[in-house]
C-alpha positions as a Markdown table, in Angstrom:
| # | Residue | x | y | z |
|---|---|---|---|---|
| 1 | Unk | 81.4 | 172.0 | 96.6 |
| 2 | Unk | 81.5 | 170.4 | 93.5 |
| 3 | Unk | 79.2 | 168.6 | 91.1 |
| 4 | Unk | 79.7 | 166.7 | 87.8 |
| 5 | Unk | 77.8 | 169.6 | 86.0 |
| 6 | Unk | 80.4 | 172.2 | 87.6 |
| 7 | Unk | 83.0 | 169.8 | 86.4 |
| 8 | Unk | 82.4 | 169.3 | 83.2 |
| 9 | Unk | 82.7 | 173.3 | 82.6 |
| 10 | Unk | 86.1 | 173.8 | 83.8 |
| 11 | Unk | 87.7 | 174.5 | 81.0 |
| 12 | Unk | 91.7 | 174.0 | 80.1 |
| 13 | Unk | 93.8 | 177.2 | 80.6 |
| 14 | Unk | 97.7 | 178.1 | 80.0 |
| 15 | Unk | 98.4 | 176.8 | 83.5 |
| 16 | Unk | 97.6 | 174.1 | 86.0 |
| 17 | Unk | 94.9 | 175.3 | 88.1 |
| 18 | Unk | 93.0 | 173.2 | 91.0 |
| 19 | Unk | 89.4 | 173.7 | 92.6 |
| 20 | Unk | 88.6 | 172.4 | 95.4 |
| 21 | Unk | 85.4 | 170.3 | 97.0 |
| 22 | Unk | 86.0 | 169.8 | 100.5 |
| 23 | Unk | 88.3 | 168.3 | 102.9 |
| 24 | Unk | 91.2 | 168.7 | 101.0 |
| 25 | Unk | 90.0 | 167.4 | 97.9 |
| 26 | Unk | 89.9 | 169.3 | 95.0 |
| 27 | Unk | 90.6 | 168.7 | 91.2 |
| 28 | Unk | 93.1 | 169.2 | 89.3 |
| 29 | Unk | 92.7 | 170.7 | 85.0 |
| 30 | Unk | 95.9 | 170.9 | 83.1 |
| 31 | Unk | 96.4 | 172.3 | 79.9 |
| 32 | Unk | 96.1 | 169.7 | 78.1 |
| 33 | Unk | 92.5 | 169.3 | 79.4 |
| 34 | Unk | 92.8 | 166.4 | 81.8 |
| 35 | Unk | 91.4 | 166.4 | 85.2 |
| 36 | Unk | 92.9 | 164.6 | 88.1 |
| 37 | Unk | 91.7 | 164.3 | 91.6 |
| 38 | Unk | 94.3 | 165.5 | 94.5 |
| 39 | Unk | 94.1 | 164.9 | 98.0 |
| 40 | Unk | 95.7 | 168.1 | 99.9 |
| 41 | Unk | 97.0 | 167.6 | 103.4 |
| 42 | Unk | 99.7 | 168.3 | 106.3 |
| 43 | Unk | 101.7 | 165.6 | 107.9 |
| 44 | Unk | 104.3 | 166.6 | 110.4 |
| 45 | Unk | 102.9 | 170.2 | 109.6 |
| 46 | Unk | 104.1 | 169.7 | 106.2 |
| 47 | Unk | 102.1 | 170.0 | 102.9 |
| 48 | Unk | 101.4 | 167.3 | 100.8 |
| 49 | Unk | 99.3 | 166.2 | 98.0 |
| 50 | Unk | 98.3 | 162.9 | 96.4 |
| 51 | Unk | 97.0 | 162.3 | 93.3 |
| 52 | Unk | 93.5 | 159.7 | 93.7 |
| 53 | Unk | 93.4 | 159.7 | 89.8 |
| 54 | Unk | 91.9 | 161.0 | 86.6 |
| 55 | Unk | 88.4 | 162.2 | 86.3 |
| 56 | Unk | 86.0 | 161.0 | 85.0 |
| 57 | Unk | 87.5 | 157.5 | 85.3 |
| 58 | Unk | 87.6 | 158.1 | 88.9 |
| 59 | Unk | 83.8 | 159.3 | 90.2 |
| 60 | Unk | 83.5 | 162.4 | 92.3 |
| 61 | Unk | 81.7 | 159.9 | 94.7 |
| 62 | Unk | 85.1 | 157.8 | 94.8 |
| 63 | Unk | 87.4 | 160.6 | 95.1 |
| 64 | Unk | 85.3 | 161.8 | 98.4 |
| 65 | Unk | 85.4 | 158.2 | 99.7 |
| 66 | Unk | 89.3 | 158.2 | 99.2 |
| 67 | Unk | 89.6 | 161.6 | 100.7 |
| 68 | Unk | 87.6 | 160.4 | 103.9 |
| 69 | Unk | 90.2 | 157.0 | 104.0 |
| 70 | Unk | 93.2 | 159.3 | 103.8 |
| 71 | Unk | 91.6 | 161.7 | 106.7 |
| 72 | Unk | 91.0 | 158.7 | 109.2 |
| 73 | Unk | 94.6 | 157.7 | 108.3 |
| 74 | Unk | 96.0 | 160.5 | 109.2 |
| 75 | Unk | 94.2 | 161.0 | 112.3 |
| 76 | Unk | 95.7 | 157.6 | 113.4 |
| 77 | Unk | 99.3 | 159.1 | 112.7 |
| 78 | Unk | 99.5 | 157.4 | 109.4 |
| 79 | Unk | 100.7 | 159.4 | 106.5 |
| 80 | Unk | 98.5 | 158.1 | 103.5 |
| 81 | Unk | 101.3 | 158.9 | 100.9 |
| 82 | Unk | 103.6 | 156.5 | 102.6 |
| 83 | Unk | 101.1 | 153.7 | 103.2 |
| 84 | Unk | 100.0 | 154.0 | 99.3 |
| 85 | Unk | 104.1 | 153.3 | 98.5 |
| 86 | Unk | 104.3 | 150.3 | 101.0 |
| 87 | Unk | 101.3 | 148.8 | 99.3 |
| 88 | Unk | 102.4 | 149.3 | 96.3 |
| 89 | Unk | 105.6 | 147.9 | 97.2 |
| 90 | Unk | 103.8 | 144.6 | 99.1 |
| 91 | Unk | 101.9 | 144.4 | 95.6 |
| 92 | Unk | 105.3 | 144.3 | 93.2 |
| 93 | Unk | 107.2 | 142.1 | 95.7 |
| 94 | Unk | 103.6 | 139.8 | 95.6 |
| 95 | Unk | 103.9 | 139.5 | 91.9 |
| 96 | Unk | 107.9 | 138.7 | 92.2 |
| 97 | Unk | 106.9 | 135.8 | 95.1 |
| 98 | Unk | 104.5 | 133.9 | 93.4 |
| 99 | Unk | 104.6 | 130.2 | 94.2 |
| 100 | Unk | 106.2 | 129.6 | 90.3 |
| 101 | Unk | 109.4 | 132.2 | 91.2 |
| 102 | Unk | 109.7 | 130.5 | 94.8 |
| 103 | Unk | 109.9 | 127.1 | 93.1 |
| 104 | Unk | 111.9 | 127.6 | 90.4 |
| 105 | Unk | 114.2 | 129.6 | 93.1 |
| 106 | Unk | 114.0 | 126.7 | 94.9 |
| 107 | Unk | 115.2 | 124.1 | 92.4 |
| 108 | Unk | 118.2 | 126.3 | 91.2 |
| 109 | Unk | 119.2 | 126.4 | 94.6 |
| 110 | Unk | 119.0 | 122.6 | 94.7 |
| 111 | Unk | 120.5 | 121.1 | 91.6 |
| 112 | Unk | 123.8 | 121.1 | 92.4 |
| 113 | Unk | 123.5 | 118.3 | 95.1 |
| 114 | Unk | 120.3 | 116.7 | 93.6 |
| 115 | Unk | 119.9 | 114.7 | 90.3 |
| 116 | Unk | 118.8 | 115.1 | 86.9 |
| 117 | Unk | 116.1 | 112.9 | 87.9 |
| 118 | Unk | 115.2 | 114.7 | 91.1 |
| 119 | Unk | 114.7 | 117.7 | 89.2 |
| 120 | Unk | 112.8 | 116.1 | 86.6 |
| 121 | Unk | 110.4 | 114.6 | 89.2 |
| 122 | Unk | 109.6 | 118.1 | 90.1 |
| 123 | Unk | 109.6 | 119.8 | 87.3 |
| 124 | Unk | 106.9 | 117.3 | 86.2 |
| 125 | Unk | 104.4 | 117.9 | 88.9 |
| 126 | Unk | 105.1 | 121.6 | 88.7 |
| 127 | Unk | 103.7 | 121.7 | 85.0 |
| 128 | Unk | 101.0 | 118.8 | 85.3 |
| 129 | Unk | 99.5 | 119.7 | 88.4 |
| 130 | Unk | 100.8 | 122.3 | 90.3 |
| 131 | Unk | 101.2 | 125.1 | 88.5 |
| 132 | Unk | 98.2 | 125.3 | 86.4 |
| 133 | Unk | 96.4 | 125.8 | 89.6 |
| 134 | Unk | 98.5 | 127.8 | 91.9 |
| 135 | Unk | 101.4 | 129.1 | 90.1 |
| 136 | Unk | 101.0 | 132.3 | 89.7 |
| 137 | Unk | 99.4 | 132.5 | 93.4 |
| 138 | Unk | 101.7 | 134.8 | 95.5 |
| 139 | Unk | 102.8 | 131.9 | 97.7 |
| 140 | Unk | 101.3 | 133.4 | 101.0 |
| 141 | Unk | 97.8 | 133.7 | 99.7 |
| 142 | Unk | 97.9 | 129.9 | 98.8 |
| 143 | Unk | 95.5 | 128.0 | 101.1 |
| 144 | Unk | 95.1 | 124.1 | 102.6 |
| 145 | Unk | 92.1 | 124.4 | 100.2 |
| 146 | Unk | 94.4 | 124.7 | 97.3 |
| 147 | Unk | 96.3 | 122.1 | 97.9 |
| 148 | Unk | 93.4 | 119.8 | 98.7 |
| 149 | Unk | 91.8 | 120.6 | 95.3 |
| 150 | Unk | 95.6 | 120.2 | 93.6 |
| 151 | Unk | 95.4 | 116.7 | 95.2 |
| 152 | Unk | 91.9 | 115.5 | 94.5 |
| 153 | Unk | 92.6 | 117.2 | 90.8 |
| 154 | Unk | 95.5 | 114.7 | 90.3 |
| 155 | Unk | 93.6 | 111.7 | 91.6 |
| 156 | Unk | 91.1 | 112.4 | 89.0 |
| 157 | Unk | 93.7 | 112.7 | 86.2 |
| 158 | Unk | 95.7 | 109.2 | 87.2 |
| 159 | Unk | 92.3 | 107.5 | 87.8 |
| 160 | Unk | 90.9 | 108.9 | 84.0 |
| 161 | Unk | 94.6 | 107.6 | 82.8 |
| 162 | Unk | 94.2 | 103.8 | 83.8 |
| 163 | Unk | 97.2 | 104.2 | 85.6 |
| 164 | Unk | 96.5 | 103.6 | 89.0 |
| 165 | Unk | 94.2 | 105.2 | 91.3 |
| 166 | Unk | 96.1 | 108.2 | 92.5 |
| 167 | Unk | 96.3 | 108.3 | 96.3 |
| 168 | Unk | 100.3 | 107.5 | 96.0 |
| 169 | Unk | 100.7 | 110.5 | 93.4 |
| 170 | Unk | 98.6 | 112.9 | 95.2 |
| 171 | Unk | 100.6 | 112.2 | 98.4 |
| 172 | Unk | 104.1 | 113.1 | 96.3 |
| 173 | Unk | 102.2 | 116.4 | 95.1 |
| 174 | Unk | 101.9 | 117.2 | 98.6 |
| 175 | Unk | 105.1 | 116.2 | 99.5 |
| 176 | Unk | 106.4 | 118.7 | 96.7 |
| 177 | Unk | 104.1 | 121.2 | 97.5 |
| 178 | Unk | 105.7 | 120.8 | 101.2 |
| 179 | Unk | 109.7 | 121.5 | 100.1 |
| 180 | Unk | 108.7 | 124.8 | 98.2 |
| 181 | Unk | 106.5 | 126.4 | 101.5 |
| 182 | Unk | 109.1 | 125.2 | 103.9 |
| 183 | Unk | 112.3 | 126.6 | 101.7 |
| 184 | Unk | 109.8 | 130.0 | 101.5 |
| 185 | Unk | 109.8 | 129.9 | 105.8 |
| 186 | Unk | 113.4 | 129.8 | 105.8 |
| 187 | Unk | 113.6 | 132.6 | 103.4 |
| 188 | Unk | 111.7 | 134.4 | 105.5 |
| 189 | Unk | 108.6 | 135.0 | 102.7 |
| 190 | Unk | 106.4 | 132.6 | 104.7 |
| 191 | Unk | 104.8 | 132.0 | 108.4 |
| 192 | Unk | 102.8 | 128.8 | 108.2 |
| 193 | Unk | 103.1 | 125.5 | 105.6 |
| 194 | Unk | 99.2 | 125.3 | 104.2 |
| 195 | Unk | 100.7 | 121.6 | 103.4 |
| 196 | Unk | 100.7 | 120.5 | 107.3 |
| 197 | Unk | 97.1 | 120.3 | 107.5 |
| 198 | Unk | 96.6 | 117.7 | 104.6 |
| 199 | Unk | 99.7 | 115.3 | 106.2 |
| 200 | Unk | 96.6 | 112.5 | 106.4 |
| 201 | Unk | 93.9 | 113.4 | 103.8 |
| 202 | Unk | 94.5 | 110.9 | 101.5 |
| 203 | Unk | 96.1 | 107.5 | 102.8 |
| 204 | Unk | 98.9 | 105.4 | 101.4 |
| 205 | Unk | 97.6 | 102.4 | 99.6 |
| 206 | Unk | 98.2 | 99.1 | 100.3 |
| 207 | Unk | 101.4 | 98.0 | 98.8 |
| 208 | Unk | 101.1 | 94.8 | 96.6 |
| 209 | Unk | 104.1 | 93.0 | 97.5 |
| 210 | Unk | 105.8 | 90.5 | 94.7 |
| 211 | Unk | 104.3 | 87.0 | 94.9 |
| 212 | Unk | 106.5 | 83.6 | 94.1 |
| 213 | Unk | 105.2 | 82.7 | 89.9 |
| 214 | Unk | 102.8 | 79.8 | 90.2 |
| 215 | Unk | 103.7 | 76.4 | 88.8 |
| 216 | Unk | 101.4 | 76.7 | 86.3 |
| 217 | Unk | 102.5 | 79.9 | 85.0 |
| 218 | Unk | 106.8 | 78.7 | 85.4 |
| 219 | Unk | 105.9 | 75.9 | 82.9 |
| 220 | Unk | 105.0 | 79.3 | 80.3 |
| 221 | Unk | 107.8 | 81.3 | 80.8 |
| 222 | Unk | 110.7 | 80.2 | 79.1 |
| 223 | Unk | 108.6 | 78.9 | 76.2 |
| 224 | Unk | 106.8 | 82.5 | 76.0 |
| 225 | Unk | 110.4 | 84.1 | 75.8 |
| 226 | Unk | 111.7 | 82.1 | 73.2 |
| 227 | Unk | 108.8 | 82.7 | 70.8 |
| 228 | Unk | 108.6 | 86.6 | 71.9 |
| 229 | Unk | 108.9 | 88.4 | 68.8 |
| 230 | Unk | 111.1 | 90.9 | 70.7 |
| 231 | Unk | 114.7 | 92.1 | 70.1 |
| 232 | Unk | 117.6 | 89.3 | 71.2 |
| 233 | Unk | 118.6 | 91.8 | 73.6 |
| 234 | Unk | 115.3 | 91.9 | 75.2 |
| 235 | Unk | 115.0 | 88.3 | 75.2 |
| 236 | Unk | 118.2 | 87.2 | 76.8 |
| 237 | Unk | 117.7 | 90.6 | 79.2 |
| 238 | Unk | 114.5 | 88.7 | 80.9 |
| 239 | Unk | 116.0 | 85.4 | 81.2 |
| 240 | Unk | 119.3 | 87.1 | 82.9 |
| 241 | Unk | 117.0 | 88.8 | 85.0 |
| 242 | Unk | 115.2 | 85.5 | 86.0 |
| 243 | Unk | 118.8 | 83.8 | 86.2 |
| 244 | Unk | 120.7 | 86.5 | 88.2 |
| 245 | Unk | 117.6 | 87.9 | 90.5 |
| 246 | Unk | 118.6 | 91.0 | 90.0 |
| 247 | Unk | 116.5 | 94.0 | 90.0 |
| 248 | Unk | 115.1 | 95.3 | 86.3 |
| 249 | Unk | 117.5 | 98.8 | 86.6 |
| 250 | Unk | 120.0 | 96.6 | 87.7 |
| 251 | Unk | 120.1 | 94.4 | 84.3 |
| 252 | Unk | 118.6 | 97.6 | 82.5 |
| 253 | Unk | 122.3 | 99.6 | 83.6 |
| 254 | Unk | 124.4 | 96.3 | 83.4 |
| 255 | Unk | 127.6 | 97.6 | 81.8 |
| 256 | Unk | 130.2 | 95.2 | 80.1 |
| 257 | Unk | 133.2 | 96.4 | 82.0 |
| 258 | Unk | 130.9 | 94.9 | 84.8 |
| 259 | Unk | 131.9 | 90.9 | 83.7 |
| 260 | Unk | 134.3 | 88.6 | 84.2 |
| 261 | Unk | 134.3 | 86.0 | 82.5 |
| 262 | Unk | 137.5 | 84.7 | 83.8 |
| 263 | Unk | 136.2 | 84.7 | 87.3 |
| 264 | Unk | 132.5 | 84.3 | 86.3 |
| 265 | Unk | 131.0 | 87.4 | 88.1 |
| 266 | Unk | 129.0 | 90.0 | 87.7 |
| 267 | Unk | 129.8 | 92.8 | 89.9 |
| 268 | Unk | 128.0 | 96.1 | 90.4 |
| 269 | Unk | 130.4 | 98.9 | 91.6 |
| 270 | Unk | 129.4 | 101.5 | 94.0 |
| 271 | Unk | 128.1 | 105.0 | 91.9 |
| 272 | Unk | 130.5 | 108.3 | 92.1 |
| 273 | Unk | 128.5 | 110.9 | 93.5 |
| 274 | Unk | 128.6 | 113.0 | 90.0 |
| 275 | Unk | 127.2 | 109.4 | 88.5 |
| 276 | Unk | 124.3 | 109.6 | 91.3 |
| 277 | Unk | 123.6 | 113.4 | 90.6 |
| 278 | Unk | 123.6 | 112.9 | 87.0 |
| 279 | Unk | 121.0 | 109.8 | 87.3 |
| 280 | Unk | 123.2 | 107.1 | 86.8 |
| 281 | Unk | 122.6 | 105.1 | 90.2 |
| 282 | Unk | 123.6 | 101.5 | 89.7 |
| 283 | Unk | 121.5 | 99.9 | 92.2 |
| 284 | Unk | 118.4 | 100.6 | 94.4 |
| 285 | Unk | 120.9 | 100.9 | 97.4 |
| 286 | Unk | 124.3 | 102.3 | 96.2 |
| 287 | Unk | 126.5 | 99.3 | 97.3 |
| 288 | Unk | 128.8 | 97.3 | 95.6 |
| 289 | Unk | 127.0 | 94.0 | 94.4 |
| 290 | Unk | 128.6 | 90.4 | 93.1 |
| 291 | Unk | 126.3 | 87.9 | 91.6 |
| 292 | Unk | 127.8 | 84.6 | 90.7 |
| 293 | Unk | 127.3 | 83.4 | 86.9 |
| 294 | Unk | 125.8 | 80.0 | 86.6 |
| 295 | Unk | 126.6 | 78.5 | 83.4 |
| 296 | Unk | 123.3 | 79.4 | 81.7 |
| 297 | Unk | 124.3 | 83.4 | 82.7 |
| 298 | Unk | 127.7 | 82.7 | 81.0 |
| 299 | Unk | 126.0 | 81.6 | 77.5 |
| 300 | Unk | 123.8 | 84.4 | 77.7 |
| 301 | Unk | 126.5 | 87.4 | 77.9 |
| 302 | Unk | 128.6 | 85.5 | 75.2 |
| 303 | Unk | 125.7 | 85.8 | 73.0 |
| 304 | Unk | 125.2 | 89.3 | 74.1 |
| 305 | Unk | 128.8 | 90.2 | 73.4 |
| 306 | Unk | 129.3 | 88.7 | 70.2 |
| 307 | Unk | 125.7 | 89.9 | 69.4 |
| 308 | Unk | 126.5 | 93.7 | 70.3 |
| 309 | Unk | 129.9 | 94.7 | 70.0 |
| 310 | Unk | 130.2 | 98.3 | 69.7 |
| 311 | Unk | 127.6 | 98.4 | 72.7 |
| 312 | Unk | 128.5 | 99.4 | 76.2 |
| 313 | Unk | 125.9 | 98.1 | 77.6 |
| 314 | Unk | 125.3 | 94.2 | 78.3 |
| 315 | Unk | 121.7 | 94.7 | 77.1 |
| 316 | Unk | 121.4 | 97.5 | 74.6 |
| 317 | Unk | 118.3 | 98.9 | 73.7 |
| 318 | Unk | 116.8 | 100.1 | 69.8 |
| 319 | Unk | 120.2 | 102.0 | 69.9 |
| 320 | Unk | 123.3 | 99.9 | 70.8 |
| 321 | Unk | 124.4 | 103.1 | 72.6 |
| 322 | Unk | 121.5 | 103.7 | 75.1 |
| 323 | Unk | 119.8 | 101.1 | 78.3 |
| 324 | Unk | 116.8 | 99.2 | 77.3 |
| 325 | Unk | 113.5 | 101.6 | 78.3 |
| 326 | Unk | 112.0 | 101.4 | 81.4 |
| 327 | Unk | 109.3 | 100.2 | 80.8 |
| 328 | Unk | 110.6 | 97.5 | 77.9 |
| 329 | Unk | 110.9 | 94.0 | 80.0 |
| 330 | Unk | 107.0 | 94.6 | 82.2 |
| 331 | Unk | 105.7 | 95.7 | 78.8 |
| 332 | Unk | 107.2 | 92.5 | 76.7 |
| 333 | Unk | 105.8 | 90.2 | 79.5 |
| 334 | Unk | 102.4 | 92.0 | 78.7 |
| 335 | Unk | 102.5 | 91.2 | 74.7 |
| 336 | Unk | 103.0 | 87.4 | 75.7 |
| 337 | Unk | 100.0 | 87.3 | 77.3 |
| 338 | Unk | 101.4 | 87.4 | 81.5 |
| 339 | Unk | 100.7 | 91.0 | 82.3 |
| 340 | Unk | 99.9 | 89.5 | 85.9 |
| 341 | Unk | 103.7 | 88.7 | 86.4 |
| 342 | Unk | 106.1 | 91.4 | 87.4 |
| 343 | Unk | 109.6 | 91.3 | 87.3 |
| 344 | Unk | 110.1 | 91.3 | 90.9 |
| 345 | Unk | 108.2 | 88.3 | 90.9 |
| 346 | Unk | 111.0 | 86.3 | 90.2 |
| 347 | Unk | 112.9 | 87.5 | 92.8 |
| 348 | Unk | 110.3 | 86.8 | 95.2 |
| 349 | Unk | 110.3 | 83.2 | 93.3 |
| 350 | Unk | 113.3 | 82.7 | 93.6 |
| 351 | Unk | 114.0 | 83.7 | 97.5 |
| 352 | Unk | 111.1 | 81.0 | 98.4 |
| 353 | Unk | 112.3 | 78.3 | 96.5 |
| 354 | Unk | 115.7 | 78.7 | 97.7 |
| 355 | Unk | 114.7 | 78.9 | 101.1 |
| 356 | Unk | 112.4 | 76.0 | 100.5 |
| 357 | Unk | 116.0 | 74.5 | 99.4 |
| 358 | Unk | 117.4 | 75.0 | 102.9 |
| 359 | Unk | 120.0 | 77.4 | 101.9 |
| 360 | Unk | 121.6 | 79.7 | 104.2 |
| 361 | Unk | 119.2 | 82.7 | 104.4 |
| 362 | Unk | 122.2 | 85.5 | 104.6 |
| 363 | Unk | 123.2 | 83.9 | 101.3 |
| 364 | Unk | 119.7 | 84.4 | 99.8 |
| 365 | Unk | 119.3 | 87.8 | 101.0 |
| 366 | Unk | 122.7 | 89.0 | 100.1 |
| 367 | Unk | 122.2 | 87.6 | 96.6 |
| 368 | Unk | 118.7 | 89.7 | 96.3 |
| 369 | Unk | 121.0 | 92.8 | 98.0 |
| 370 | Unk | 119.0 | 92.8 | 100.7 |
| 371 | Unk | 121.8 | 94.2 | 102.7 |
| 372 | Unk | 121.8 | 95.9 | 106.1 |
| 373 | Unk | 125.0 | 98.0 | 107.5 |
| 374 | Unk | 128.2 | 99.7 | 106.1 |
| 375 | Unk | 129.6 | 99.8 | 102.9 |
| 376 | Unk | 132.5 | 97.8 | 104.0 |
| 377 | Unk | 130.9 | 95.2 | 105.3 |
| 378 | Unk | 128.6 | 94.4 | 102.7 |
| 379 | Unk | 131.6 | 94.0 | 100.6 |
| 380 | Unk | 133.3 | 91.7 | 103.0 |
| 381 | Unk | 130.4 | 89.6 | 103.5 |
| 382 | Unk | 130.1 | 89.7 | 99.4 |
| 383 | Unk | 133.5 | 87.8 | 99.4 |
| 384 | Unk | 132.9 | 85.6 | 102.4 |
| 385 | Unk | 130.1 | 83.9 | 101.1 |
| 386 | Unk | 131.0 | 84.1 | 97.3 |
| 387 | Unk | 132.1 | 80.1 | 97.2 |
| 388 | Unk | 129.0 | 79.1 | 98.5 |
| 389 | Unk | 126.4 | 81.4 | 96.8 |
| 390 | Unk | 128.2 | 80.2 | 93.1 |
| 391 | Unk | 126.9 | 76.8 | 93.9 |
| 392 | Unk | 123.7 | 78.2 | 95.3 |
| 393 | Unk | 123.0 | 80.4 | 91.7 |
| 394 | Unk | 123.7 | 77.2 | 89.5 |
| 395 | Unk | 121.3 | 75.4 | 91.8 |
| 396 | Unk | 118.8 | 78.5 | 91.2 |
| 397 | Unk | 118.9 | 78.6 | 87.3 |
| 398 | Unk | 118.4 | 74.8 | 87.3 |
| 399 | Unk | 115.7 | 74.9 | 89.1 |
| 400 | Unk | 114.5 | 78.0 | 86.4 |
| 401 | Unk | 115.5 | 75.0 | 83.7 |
| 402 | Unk | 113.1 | 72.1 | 85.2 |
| 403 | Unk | 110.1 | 74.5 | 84.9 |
């Protein structure tokens, strides 16, 4: 048997030479002086020999420990040379299926029917607070655990932001999280969805729905838009908005071509499908959309036209070329001192007071495109009623006029 003494005095000669311990294992000097364990065996009564690795990186004490794992392998009928290529094989297809390859596998196989946004979405919570944690995770080893602490961890950040308090992001990380284990079952590189288990962890907020503007605060609005120190554009954008009840993306993506002055109406025309994969939705629901122009409507878009010619857009933003931001009309009503008002507000506002008005509720909720059913009968209903909404919007921005 060997010992580390014995060891060291083997000395290099012309030609590879092995000496053995016991049980098959013996080690291996080679000319160039380098020593390597080797584990010698039959399988199938035929000879074979794996290398456990160089001495004296690898201990005598290790290489007998290896050599007794290899013998109780093979007396289960398991050849140990073959088991050491299918675990090294598990290990490189491990590396290749971490839950960063899977998701980016994922997405390419998605963005052909989903939009730019979709994938932006994604992409975003992949680098904020997904990937950081479990990215480089081969996706089977990822646990419920980890996505709990990917939740909590993105609770934390919103909360530290100001921006909210989380629970409605952390439920869309899940949600994420979800898609990429689920596409992985299909492909057959997963069993179970860690995600299932954390379906009710956190709970969905309260929603605050929009309230109706108080009197109080109706008597500030126009006068607060008029001294806003804001572009035109952004000026005339929040009284159409008031005016029109449309949505903000709605005015926000409010195209010229979209006018009429002849027949005073704004209509909204159903997205292409390329428009909706490329982000360019019109509306919330893509549906074709008519709102009648009450003479304060018409002064504004003759202003806007005359103001921004070259533009495209009925409301340009900083670059005639480009929608106003996102975040532009909220944010103005913010510098004037009514952060508490949202834009929706005035769609709220403007659905009581023309209730309140005894106006035909299918009129009301057709004109806030609250619409229910097929594409074809939302426009048919759009130009049944068109007569009778006209007068309702005039009524509607008079009633914006009295505050």
């Amino acid at each position: 048997m060997l010992n580390d003494l014995k060891i060291k005095q083997l000395k290099a000669q012309d030609k590879v030479y092995r000496v053995a311990d016991h049980s098959g294992l013996c080690i291996e000097v080679r000319p160039t002086g380098k020593k390597f364990w080797r584990f010698r065996y039959r399988f199938l009564n035929k000879p074979q020999m794996l290398t456990i690795g160089q001495y004296p990186e690898i201990s005598l004490s290790y290489a007998r420990t290896k050599t007794n794992e290899f013998r109780e392998q093979l007396a289960k009928n398991i050849d140990p040379i073959t088991l050491k290529k299918a675990e090294r094989m598990e290990a490189m297809q491990a590396q290749e299926e971490t839950f960063r390859a899977i998701a980016k596998e994922y997405c390419e196989h998605k963005k052909k029917s989903k939009s730019k946004n979709w994938l932006y979405i994604r992409n975003l919570a992949y680098d904020v607070d997904i990937f950081p944690i479990i990215g480089d995770k081969p996706i089977k080893d990822v646990s419920s655990v980890d996505v709990k602490n990917i939740m909590d961890s993105a609770i934390k950040r919103v909360l530290k932001s100001g921006k909210g308090t989380g629970e409605n992001k952390a439920i869309s990380i899940r949600q994420i999280i979800a898609e990429i284990m689920q596409y992985a079952i299909i492909s057959d590189r997963l069993i179970n969805d860690p995600t299932y288990a954390l379906r009710g962890y956190i709970h969905t907020p309260e929603t605050e729905n929009a309230q109706p503007v108080s009197s109080k605060d109706q008597k500030l609005i126009m006068p607060s838009i008029n001294k806003y120190k804001g572009s035109i554009s952004t000026k005339n954008a929040l009284k159409a908005l008031i005016y029109t009840m449309l949505r903000t993306i709605e005015v926000r993506r409010g195209l010229k071509e979209y006018i009429d002055f002849e027949a005073r109406t704004w209509t909204i025309p159903i997205a292409s499908k390329s428009d909706i994969l490329n982000g360019k939705r019109n509306m919330k629901k893509n549906r074709i959309h008519i709102v009648p122009l009450s003479d304060q409507v018409m002064k504004i878009l003759r202003a806007q036209f005359a103001a921004y010619p070259d533009s495209p857009y009925i409301f340009p933003g900083v670059n005639n070329n480009s929608m106003i931001a996102p975040t532009t009309l909220n944010q103005s009503f913010r510098n004037m001192g009514l952060g508490h008002i949202t834009m929706h507000d005035f769609r709220a506002t403007a659905s009581t007071s023309l209730n309140e008005a005894n106006y035909n509720s299918n009129w009301i909720e057709l004109q806030l495109a609250h619409v229910k059913g097929d594409k074809v009968k939302a426009a048919y209903d759009h130009a049944k009623w068109l007569n009778d909404r006209r007068k309702m919007m005039q009524d509607w921005a008079d009633m914006v006029d009295d505050w």
